[in-house]
N, C-alpha and C positions, 0 to 999 in steps of 0.2 A: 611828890610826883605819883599818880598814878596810870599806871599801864593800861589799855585799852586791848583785850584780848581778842584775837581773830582767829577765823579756822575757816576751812573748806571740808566739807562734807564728800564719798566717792562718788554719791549724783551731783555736786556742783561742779568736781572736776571731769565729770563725764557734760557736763550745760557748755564748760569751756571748751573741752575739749573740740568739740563738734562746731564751735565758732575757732576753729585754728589755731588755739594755742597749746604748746608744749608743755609736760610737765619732767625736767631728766632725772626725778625721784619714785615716779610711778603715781598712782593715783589712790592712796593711800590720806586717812586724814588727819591732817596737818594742824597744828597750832601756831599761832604768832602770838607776841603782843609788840603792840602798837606802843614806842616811847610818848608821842606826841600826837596829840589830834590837834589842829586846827582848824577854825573857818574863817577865813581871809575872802572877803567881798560874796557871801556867800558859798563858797566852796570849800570844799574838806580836802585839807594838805595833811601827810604822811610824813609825820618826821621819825626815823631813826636813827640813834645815837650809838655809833660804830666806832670806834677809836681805832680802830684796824681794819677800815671797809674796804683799803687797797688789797689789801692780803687776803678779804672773807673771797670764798669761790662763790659765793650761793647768795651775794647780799643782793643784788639786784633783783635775782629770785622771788626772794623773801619778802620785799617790796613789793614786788607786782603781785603776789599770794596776797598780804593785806590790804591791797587795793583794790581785789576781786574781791575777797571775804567783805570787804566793805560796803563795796557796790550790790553783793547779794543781799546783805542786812537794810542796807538802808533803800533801796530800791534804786539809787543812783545811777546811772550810766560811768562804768570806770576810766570813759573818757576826761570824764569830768572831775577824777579824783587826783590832785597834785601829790609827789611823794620826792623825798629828798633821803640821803644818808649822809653821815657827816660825823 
């Protein structure tokens, strides 16, 4: 398996910021890695592998950080990017 590394930069979280989204960590920059990439019928799905994602505070979070870092890498609209934890 290899991991797929994601981050946000303090001007990407200042590009979100400014289209309405929250950050409750401050804006500070962040790493992910990505368990799973996929492209399923053209689109890029987000899987991560959480054995405890009822109990993580911050997994949802986390998700939506790599499906922004995503969308900033790849030029895609992050409407467009599926993401799952599991």
């Amino acid at each position: 398996m290899t991991e797929v590394p994601s981050y946000l930069t303090p001007d990407e979280f200042a590009y979100f910021r400014s289209r309405g989204f929250t950050f409750p960590f401050g804006a500070h920059p962040t790493t992910r890695h990505i368990d799973f990439l996929q492209l399923r019928s053209g689109f890029p799905h987000i899987l991560d592998y959480k054995p405890e994602a009822r109990k993580e505070k911050h997994a949802t979070t986390q998700l939506t950080i790599c499906a922004l870092a995503l969308s900033r890498r790849s030029g895609r609209s992050a409407s467009l990017i599926a993401w799952s934890r599991g």
